[in-house]
C-alpha positions in Angstrom: 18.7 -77.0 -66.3 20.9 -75.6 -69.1 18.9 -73.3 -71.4 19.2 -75.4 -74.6 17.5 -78.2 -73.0 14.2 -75.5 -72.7 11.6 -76.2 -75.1 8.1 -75.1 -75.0 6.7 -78.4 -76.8 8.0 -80.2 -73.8 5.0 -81.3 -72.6 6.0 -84.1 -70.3 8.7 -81.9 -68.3 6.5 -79.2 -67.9 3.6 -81.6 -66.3 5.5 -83.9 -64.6 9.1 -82.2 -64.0 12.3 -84.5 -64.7 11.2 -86.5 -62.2 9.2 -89.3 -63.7 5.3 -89.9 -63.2 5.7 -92.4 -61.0 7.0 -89.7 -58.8 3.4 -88.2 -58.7 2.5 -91.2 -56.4 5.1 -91.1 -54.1 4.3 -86.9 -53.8 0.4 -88.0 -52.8 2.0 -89.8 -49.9 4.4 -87.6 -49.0 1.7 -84.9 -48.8 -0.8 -87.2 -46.7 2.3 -87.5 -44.2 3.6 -84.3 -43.7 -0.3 -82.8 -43.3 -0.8 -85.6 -40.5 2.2 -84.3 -39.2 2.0 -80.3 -39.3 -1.6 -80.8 -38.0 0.3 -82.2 -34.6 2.7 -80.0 -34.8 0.6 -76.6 -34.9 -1.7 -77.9 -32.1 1.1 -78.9 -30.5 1.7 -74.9 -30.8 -1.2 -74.1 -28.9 -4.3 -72.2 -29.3 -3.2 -69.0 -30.6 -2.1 -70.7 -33.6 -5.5 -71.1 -35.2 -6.3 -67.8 -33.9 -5.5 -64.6 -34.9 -1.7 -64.2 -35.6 0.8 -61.9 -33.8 3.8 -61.1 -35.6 6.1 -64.1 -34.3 3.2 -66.4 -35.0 2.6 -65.3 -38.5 6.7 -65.8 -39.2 6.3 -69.4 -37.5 3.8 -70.0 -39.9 5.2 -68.7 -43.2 8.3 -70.6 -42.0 6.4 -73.9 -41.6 5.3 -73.3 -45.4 8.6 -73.3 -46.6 9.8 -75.9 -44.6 7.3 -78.6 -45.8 6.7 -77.6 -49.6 10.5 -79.1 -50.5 10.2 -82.7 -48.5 6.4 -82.8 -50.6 7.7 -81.9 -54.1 11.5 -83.1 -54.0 12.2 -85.9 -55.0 16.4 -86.1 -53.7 15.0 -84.8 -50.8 13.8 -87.1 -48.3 10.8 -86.5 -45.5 12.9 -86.8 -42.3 14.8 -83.5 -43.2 11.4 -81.9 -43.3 9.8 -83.3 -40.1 13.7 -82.6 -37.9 13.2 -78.9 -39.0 9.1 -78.7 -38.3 10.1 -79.7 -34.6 12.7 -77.6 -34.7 10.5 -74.8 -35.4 8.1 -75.8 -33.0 10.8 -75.8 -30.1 11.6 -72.9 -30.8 8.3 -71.8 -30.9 7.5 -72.6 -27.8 10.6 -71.9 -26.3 9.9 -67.9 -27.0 6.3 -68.0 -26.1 8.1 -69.3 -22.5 10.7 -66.6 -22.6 7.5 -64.1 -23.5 5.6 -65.3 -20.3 8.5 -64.9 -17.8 9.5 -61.6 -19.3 7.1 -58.1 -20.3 10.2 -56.9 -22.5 10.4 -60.0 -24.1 6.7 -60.7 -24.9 6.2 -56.9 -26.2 9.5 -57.7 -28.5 7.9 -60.7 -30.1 4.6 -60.1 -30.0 3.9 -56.4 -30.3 2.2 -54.1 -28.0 -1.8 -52.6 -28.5 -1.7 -49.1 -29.5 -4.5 -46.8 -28.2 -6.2 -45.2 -31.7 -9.0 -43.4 -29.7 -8.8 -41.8 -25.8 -12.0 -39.9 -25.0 -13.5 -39.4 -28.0 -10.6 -37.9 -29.8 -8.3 -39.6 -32.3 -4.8 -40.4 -31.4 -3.4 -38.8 -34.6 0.7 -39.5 -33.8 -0.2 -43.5 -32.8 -3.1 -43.7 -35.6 0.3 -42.7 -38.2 2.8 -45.1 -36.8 0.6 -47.9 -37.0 -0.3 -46.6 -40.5 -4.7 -46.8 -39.8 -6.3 -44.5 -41.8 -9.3 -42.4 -40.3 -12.1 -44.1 -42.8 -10.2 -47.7 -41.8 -10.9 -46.9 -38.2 -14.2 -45.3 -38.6 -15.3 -48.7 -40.3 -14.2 -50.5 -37.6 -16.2 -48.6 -35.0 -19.4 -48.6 -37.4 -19.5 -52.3 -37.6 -20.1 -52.3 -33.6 -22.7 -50.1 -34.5 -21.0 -46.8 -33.3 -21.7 -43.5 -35.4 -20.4 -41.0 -32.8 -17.0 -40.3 -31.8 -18.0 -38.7 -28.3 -19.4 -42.7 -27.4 -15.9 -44.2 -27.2 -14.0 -44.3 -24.5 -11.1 -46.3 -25.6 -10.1 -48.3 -29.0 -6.5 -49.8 -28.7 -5.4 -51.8 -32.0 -4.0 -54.6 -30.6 -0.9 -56.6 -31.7 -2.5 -59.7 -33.2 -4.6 -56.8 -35.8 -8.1 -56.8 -34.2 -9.7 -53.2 -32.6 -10.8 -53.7 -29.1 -13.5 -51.1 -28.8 -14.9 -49.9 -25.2 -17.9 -47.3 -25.3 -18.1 -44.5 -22.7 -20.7 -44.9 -19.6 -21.3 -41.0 -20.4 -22.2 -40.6 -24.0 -21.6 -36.9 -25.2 -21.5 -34.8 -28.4 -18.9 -36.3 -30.9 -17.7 -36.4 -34.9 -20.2 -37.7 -37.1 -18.5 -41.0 -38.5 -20.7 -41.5 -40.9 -19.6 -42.7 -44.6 -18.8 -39.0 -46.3 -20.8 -40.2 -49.7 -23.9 -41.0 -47.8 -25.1 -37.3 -47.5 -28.5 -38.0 -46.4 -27.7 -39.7 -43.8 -25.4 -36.7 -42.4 -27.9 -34.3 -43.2 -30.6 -35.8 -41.6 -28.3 -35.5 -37.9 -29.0 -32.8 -35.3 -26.4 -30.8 -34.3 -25.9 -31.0 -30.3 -26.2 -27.8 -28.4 -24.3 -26.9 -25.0 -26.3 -27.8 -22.2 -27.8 -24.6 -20.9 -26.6 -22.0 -23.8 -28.1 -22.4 -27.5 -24.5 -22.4 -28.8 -23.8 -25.2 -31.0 -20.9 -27.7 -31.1 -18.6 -28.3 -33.4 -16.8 -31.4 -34.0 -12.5 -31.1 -35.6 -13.1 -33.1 -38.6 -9.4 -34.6 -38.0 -9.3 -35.2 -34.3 -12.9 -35.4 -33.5 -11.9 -32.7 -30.5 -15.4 -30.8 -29.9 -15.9 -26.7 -28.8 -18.4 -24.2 -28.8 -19.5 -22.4 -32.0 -17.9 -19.3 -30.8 -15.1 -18.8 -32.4 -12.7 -19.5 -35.6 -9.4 -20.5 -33.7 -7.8 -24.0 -34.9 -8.4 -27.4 -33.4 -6.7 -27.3 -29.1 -5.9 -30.6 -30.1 -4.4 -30.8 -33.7 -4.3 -27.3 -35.0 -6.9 -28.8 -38.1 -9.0 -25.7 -38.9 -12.1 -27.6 -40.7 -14.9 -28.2 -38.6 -18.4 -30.0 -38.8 -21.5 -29.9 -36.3 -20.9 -32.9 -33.4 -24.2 -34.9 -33.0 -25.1 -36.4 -29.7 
C-alpha cells in the first residue's frame, strides 16, 4: 500500500483487509483444510513431535507455522503451494531423523547432546555456564523430586530436549542445603552432619556443594569459592 491511501477512519480495510468479506469465508475453509492436513502431517512426524522438542524439532515446527499462515490468510495465494512445502518439510524431516539414527555425529548435531549438571553431589560449574542454568534454576528442579540435599544425587544430566533427568545416590551422604535462601526457618531448623567417628562438623562450598571437615579456612578443592555453610545429612 502507498502511504496516502492510510487512513485511520478506514474501518473496513482494517477489519477485513483489501480483500473483500467474502474472503472471510473462503479463509474458514482454508483454515479447516490446512489443520486436517498439518494434523497428518505432524503425526506423520512421529511421536516426538507432540513431545518435548529438541532443537531440530522445535525449527520444524516454527517452520510449519510460517509455512501454513500465508496459504490461510492470502488470498493470491493458493493452498497447494502450502500443502507442496508442508511435505516438503516433513521429508525432510524425516529424512534427518534417518541420517540421526544411522549416524552418533549426526544425531548429536541435530539434536543436541545431555549435559551432566551434577556428578556426585557436586555441581558441574564449567557445564552448568555453557548451558546457561543457574544454581536456584537447578536447585528447583531437584526440589520438585523432593530432593533437599546435594550429597543425595548421584547424577542430573540436562538433556537436549530441556528436561533434568535426576538419579539419586544408593549411598546418601552429607551435602549443600538446597533449600530456598528466603525460607530461613526452614535452614535453621537443619542439623549440621558430623564426620563419622570425630565430632568435627562438615561444611558444605556454597558454590559447588564440595563438602570438608570444619578444620580449616582454605578455599573450595573443587572451585576455589571461599564461602561455606554447614552440609546436612
Amino acid at each position: 500500500m502507498k502511504k496516502d491511501e492510510i487512513h485511520l477512519e478506514d474501518i473496513k480495510r482494517i477489519l477485513f483487509g483489501l480483500a473483500p468479506p467474502e474472503f472471510l469465508i473462503e479463509v474458514f475453509f482454508r483454515t479447516i483444510i490446512i489443520y486436517i492436513g498439518l494434523l497428518f502431517i505432524v503425526r506423520w512426524m512421529g511421536k516426538r513431535m507432540s513431545g518435548q522438542l529438541t532443537l531440530m524439532e522445535m525449527a520444524v515446527m516454527l517452520t510449519i507455522g510460517a509455512i501454513v499462515s500465508v496459504p490461510m490468510q492470502v488470498p493470491d495465494r493458493g493452498l497447494l503451494q502450502g500443502g507442496i512445502l508442508l511435505i516438503c518439510i516433513a521429508f525432510f524431516q524425516r529424512g534427518i531423523s534417518l541420517l540421526g539414527f544411522k549416524s552418533g555425529k549426526i544425531e548429536d548435531l541435530t539434536q543436541g547432546k545431555a549435559s551432566m549438571l551434577v556428578k556426585d553431589g557436586i555441581l558441574q560449574l564449567t557445564e552448568m555456564k555453557k548451558v546457561r542454568v543457574s544454581h536456584q534454576q537447578l536447585y528447583a528442579e531437584l526440589r520438585q523430586e523432593n530432593v533437599f540435599n546435594l550429597g543425595i544425587v548421584d547424577r542430573v544430566y540436562l538433556e537436549a530436549c530441556g528436561i533434568f533427568s535426576i538419579f539419586q545416590s544408593a549411598t546418601p551422604k552429607p551435602g549443600l542445603p538446597i533449600y530456598p535462601p528466603d525460607d530461613k526457618e526452614i535452614v535453621a531448623a537443619q542439623k549440621p552432619a558430623i564426620k563419622s567417628k570425630e565430632p568435627i562438623e562438615l561444611l558444605a562450598c556454597i558454590n559447588c556443594g564440595y563438602v570438608k571437615p570444619n578444620n580449616n579456612n582454605e578455599p573450595c578443592a573443587d572451585c576455589g569459592h571461599k564461602e561455606w555453610i554447614n552440609a546436612i545429612n
